[in-house]
C-alpha positions as CSV (number, residue, x, y, z in Angstrom):
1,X,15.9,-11.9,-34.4
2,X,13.6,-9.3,-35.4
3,X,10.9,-9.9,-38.5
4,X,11.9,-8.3,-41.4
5,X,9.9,-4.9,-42.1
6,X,6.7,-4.7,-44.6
7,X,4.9,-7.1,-46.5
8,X,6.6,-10.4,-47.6
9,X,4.3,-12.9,-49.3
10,X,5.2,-16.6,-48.1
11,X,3.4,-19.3,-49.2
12,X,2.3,-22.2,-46.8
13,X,4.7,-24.3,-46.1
14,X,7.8,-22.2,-47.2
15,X,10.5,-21.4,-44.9
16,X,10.3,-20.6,-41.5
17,X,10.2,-17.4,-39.8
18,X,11.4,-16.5,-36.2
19,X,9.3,-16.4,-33.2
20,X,7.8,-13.4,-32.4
21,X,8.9,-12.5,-28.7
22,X,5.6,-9.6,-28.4
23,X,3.2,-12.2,-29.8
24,X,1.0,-12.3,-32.8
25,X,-1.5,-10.1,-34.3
26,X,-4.1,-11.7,-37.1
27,X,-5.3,-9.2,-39.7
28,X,-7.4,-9.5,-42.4
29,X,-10.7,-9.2,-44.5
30,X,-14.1,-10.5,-43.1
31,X,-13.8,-14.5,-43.1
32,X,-10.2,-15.2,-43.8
33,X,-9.9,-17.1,-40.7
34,X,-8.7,-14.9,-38.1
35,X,-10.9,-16.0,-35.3
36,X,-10.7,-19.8,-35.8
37,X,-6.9,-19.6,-37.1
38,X,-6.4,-17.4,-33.9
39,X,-8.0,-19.9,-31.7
40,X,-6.3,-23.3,-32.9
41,X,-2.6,-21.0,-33.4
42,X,-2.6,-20.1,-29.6
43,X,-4.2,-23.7,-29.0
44,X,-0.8,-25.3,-30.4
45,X,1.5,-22.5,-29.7
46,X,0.2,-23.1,-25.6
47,X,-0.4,-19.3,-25.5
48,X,-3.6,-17.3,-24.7
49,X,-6.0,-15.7,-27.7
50,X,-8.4,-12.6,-27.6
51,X,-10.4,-11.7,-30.5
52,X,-11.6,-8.4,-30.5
53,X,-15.1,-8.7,-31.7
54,X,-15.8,-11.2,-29.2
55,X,-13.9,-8.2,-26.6
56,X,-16.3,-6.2,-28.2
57,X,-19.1,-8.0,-27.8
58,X,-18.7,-8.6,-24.1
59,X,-18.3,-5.1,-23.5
60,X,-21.5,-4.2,-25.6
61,X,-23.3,-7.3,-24.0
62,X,-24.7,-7.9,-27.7
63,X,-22.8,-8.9,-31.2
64,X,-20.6,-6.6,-32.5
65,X,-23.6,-6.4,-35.4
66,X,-25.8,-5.5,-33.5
67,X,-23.9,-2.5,-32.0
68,X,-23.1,-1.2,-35.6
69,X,-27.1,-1.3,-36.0
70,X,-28.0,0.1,-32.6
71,X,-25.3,2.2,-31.5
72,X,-23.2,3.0,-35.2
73,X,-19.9,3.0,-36.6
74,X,-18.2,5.4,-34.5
75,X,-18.8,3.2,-30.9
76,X,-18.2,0.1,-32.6
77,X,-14.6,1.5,-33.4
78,X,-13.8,3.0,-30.4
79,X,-15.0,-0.3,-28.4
80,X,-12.7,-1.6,-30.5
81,X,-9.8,0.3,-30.2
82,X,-10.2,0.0,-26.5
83,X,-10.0,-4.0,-27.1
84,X,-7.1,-4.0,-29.3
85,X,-5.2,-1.8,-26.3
86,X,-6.5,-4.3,-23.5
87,X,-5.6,-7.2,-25.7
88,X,-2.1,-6.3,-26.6
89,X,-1.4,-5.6,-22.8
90,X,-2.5,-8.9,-21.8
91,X,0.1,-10.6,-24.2
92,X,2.3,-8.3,-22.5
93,X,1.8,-9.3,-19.6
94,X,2.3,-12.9,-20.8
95,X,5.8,-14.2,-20.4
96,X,4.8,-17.0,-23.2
97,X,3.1,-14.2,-25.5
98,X,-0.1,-14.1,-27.5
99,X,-2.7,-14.6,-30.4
100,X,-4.9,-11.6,-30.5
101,X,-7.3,-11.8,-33.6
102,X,-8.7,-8.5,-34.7
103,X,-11.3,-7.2,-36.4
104,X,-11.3,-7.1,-40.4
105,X,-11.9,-2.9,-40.2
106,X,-9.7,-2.2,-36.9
107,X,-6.7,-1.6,-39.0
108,X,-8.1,1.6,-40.3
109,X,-7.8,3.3,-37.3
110,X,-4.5,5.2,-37.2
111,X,-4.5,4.7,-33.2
112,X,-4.7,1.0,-34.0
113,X,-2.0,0.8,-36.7
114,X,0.3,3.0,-33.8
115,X,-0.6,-0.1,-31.4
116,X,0.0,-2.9,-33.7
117,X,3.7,-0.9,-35.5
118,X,6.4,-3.5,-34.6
119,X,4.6,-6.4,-33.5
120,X,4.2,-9.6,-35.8
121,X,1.5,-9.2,-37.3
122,X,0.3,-12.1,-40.0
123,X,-1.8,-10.9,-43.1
124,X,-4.6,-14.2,-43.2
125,X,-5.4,-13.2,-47.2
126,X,-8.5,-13.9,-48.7
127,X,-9.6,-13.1,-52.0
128,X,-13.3,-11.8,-53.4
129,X,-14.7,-15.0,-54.1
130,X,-13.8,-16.6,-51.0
131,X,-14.6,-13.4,-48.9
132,X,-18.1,-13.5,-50.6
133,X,-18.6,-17.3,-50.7
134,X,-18.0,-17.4,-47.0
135,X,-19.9,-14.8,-46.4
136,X,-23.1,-16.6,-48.7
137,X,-22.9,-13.5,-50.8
138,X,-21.6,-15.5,-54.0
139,X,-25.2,-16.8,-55.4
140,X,-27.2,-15.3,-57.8
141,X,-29.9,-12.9,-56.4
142,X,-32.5,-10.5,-57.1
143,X,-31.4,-7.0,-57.2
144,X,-30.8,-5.8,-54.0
145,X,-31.0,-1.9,-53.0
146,X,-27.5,-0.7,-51.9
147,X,-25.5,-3.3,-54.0
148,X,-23.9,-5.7,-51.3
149,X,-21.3,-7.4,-53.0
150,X,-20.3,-4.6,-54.8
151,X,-20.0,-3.0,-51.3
152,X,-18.0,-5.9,-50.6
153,X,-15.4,-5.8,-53.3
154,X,-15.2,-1.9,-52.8
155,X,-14.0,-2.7,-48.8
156,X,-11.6,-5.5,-49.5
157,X,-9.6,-3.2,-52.5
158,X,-9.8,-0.5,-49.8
159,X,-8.3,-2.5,-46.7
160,X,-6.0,-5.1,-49.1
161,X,-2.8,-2.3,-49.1
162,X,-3.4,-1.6,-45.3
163,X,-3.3,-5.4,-44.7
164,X,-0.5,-5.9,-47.0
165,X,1.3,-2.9,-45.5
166,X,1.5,-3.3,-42.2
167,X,2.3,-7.4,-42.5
168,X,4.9,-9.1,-41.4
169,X,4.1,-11.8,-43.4
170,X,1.0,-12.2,-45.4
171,X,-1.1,-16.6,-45.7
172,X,-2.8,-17.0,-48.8
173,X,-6.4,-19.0,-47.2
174,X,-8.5,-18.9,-50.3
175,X,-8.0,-23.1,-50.6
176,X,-6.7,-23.8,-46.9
177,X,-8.5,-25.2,-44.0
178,X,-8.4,-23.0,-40.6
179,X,-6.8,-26.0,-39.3
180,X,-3.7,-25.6,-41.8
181,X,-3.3,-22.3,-41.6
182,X,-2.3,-22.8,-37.8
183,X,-0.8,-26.0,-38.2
184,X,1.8,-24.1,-40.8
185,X,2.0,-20.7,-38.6
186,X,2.9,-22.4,-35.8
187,X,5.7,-24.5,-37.4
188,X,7.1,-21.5,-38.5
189,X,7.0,-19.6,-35.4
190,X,8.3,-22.5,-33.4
191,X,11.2,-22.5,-35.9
């Protein structure tokens, strides 16, 4: 049974949703959970997981960070792209399937969203206040230059149609542990 097409908003714990056969792709913003929900979803569901900043990484031999700093933008993304390619083969190549986790910016790239079209892919939502909480950006501070969290809201009102576009289904985390997130996906997906 094939997912049904475009966003559908399904709360945790409501209904189940057919197994994907081509695996499962994790998007969202910056600390929504993909890496850890990734991890413990493939853990349960007895399947591998890639993420691609830690693809990226490897490749780099440094943080993906750090290659934004040292080497910019434009490596970063197509180091990236590369990882997204060489993870979706491998849960090709996996008769049980796959987790691949990628990175919060990754769907931006057109050649990304190509590889990614038809695949289930879950939307791990997260809000500004838990984006910037997580991220230790939710205190009070002194002015600084560049306006960080402001930065931050800009990004996540940028990438939140993408996201919400190309899901198959799309997991509020705001108030859920990483550990629920997977423990719900994976009831659905065995179902």
């Amino acid at each position: 049974m094939t997912p049904p097409p475009g966003p559908q908003a399904v709360p945790p714990g409501a209904g189940a949703l057919p197994a994907p056969a081509a695996g499962v792709v994790l998007i969202g913003p910056p600390t929504a959970g993909k890496s850890s929900v990734g991890a413990l979803l493939a853990r349960e569901l007895g399947v591998p997981f890639a993420d691609t900043d830690d693809v990226v990484a490897a490749e780099a031999g440094k943080p993906v960070g750090d290659v934004f700093v040292d080497d910019g933008e434009l490596v970063f993304r197509e180091l990236e792209r590369a990882a997204v390619a060489r993870g979706l083969e491998e849960i090709k190549a996996s008769e049980a399937g796959g987790v691949l986790a990628l990175g919060s910016g990754a769907v931006l790239d057109p050649d990304v969203r190509r590889m990614i079209a038809g695949r289930y892919i879950v939307y791990l939502e997260a809000g500004f206040t838990t984006v910037a909480k997580r991220t230790g950006m939710d205190r009070p501070r002194i002015v600084i230059p560049g306006n960080p969290r402001g930065r931050l809201r800009a990004m996540l009102e940028e990438r939140r149609p993408v996201y919400a576009e190309l899901a198959t289904i799309t997991v509020p985390t705001d108030d859920m542990a990483p550990e629920e997130v997977a423990a719900d996906l994976a009831s659905r997906l065995r179902a």
